[in-house]
C-alpha positions as YAML, in Angstrom:
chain: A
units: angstrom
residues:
- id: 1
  name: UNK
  ca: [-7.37, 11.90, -19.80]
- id: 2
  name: UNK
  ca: [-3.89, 11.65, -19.35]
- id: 3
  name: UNK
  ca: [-1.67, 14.95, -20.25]
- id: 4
  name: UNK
  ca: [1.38, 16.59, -19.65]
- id: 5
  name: UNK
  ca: [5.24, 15.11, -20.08]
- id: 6
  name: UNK
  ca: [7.10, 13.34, -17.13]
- id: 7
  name: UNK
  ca: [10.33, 14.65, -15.22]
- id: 8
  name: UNK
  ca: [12.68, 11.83, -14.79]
- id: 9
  name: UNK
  ca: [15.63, 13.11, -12.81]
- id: 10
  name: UNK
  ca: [16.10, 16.22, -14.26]
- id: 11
  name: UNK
  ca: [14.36, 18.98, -17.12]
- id: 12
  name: UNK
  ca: [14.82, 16.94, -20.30]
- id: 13
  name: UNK
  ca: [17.30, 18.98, -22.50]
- id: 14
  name: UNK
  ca: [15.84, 21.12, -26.05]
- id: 15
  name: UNK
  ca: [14.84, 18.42, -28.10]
- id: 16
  name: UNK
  ca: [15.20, 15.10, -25.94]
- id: 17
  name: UNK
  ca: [13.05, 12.19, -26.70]
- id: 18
  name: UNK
  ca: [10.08, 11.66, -24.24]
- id: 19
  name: UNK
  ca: [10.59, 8.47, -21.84]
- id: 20
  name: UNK
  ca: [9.35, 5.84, -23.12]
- id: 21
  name: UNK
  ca: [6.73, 5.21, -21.05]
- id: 22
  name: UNK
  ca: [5.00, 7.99, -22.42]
- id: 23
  name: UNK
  ca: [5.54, 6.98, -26.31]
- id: 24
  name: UNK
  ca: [3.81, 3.56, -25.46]
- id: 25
  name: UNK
  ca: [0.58, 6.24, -25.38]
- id: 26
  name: UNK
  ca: [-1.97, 6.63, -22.79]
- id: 27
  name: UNK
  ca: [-4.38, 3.57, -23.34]
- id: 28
  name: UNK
  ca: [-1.47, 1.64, -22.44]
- id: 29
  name: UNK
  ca: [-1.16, 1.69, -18.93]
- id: 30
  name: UNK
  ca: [-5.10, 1.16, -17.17]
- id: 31
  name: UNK
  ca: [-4.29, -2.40, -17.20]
- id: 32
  name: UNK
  ca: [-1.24, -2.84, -15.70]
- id: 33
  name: UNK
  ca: [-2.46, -0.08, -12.70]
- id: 34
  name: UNK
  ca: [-5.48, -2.14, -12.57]
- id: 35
  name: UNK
  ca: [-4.16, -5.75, -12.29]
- id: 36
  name: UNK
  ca: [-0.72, -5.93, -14.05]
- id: 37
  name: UNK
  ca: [-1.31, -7.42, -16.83]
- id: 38
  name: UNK
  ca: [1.86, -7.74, -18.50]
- id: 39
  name: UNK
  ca: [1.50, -8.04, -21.93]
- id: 40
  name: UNK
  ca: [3.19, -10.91, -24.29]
- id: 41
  name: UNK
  ca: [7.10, -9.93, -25.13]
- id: 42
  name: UNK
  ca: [7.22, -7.50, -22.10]
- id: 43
  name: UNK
  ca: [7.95, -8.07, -18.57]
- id: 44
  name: UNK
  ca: [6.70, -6.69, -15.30]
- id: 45
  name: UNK
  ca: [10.23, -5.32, -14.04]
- id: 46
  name: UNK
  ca: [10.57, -3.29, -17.45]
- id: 47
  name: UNK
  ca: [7.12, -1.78, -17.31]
- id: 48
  name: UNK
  ca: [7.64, -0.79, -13.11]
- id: 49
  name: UNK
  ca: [10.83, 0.53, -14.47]
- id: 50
  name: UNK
  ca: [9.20, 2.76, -16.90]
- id: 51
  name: UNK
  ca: [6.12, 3.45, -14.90]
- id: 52
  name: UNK
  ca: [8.72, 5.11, -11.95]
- id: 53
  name: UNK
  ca: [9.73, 7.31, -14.40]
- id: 54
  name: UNK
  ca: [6.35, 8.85, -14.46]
- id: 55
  name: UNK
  ca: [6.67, 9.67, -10.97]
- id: 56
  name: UNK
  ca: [7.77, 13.96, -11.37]
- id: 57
  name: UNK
  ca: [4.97, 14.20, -13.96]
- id: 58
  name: UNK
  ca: [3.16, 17.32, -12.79]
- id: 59
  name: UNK
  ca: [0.35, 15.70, -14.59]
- id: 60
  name: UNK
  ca: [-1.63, 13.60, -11.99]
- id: 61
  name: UNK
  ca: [-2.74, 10.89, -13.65]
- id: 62
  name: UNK
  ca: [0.77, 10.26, -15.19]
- id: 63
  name: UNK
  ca: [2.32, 10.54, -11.96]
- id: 64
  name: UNK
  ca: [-0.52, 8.90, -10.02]
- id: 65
  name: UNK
  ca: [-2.25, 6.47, -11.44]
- id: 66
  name: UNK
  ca: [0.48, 4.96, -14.08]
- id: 67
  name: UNK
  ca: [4.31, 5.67, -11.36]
- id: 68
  name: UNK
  ca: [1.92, 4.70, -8.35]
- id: 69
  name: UNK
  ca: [-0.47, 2.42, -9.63]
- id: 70
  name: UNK
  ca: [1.53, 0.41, -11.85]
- id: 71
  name: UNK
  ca: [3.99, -0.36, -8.65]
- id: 72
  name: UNK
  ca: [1.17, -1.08, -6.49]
- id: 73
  name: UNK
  ca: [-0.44, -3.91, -8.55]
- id: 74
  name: UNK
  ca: [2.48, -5.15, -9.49]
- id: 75
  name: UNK
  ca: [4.74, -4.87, -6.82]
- id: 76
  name: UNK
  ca: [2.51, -5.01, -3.87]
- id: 77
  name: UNK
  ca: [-0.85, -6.56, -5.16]
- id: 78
  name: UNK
  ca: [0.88, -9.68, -7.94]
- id: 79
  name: UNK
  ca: [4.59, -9.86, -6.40]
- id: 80
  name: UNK
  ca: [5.86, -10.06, -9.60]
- id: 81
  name: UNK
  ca: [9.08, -8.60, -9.06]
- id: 82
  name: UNK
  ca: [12.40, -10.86, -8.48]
- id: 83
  name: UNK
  ca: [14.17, -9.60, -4.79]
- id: 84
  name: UNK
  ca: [17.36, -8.45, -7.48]
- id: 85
  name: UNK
  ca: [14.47, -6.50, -9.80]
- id: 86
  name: UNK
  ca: [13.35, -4.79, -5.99]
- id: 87
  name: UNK
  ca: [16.62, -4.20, -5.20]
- id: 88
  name: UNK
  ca: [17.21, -2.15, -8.11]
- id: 89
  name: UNK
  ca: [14.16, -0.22, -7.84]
- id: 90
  name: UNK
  ca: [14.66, 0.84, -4.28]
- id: 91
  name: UNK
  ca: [18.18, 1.74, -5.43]
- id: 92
  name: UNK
  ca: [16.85, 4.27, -7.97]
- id: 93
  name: UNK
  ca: [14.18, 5.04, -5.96]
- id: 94
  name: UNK
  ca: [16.19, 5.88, -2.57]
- id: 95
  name: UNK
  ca: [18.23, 8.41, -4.69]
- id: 96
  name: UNK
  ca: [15.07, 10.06, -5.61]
- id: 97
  name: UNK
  ca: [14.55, 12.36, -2.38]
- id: 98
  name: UNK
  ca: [17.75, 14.38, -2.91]
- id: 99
  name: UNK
  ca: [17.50, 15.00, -6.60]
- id: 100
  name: UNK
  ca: [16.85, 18.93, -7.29]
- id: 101
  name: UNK
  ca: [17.41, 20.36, -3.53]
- id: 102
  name: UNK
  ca: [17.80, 23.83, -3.87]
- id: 103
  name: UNK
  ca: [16.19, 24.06, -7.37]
- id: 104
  name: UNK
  ca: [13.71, 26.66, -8.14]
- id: 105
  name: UNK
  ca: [11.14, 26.68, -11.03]
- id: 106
  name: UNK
  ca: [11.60, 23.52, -11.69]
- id: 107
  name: UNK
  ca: [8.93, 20.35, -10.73]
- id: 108
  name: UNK
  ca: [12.04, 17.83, -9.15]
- id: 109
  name: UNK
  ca: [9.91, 18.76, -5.79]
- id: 110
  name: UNK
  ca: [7.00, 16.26, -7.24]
- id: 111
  name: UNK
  ca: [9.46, 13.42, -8.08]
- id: 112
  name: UNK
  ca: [10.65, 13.63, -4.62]
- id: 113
  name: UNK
  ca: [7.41, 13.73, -2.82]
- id: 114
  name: UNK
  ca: [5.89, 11.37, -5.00]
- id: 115
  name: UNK
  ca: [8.72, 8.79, -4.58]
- id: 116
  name: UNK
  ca: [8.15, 8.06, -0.86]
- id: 117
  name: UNK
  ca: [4.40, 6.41, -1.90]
- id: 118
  name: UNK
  ca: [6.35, 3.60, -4.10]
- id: 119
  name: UNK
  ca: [9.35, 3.47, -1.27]
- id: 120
  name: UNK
  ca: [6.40, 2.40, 1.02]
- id: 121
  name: UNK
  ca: [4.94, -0.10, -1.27]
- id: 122
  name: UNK
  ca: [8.41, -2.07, -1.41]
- id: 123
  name: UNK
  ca: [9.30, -1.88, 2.08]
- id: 124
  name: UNK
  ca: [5.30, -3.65, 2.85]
- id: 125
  name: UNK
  ca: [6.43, -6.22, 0.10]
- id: 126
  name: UNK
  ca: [9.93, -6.66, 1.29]
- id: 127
  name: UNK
  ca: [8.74, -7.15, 4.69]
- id: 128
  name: UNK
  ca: [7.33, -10.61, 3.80]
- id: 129
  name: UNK
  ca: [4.29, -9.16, 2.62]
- id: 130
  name: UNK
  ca: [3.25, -7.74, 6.03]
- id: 131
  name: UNK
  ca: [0.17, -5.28, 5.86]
- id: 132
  name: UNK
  ca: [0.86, -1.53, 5.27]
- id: 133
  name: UNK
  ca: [0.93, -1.10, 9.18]
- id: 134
  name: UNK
  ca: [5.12, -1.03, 8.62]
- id: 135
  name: UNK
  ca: [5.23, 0.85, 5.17]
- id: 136
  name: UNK
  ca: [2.44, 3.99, 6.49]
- id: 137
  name: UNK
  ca: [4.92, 5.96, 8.43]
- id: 138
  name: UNK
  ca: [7.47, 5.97, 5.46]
- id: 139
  name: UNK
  ca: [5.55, 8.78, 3.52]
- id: 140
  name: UNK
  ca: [5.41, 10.79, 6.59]
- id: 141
  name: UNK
  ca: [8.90, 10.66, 7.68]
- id: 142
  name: UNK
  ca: [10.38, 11.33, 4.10]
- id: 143
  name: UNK
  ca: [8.10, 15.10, 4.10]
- id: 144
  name: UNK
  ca: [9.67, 15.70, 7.67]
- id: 145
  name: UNK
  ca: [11.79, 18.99, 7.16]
- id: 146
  name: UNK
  ca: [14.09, 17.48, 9.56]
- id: 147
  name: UNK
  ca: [14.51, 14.30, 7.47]
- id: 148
  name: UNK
  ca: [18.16, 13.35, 6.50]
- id: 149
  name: UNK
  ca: [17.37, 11.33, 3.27]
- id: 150
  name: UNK
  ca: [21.21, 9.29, 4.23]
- id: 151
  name: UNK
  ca: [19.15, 7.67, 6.85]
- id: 152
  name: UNK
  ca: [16.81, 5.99, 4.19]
- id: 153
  name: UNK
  ca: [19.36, 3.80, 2.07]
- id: 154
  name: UNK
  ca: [21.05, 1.93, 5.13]
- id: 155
  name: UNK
  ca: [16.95, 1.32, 6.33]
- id: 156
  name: UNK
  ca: [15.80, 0.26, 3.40]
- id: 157
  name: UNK
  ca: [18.92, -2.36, 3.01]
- id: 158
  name: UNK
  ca: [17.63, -4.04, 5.79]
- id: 159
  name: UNK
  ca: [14.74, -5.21, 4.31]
- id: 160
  name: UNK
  ca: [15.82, -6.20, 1.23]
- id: 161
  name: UNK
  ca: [18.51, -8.11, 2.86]
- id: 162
  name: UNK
  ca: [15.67, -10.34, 3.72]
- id: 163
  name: UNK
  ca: [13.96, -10.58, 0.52]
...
């Protein structure tokens, strides 16, 4: 069962609203990480939007199965996404990696790791749909302590350049 309350960018401040991916509740999201089934009134770029926000949950299945699993069947698995919507995303997602350097006691180190999983989902899709073979490395390279996370944004441009 799902638990726990996502990190977005930063600690939410004394009495801040949850994101609302979490107040759409838990049954919510299975079907969208299973098949992306958008439901009627919402749209696919919305709900990858919301589900990315889930990605410094230090709840697991938050984190893993609604911020990854959510971009993988829609992103990767349906290519429901417009190039401008995967622009965006890479955009917010590219900043992700640098947010909360230095910070102790704080879980910012989850939403950085756990960014570099949906990174490598849109470069494979933004690559024409090529298999994983070009999106694998991308986790490894982003955990490298010698990894300058300036390099990533120019990289990235390149594919969606050809989106």
């Amino acid at each position: 069962m799902l638990s726990g309350r996502a990190i977005l960018s930063a600690a939410p401040s004394v009495g801040a609203q949850p994101p609302v991916a979490e107040n759409r509740g838990k049954p919510f999201w299975p079907a969208l990480a299973w098949d992306c089934a958008v439901p009627a009134g919402e749209s696919a770029f919305g709900l990858v939007s919301e589900a990315t926000s889930l990605l410094g949950s230090p709840d697991t299945e938050w984190r893993d199965d609604v911020g990854y699993g959510v971009v993988a069947a829609c992103v990767y698995q349906k290519k429901l996404l417009k190039a401008e919507e995967r622009r965006e995303l890479v955009g917010r997602l590219s900043a992700n990696p640098r947010r909360g350097i230095g910070e102790t006691g704080a879980d910012s180190v989850l939403l950085r790791s756990f960014s570099a999983p949906d990174l490598s989902i849109f470069s494979a899709v933004l690559t024409h749909a090529e298999d994983e073979r070009l999106a694998a490395p991308l986790p490894s390279v982003v955990r490298r302590p010698d990894f300058d996370p300036s390099a990533l944004d120019p990289w990235l441009a390149r594919f969606v350049d050809r989106s």
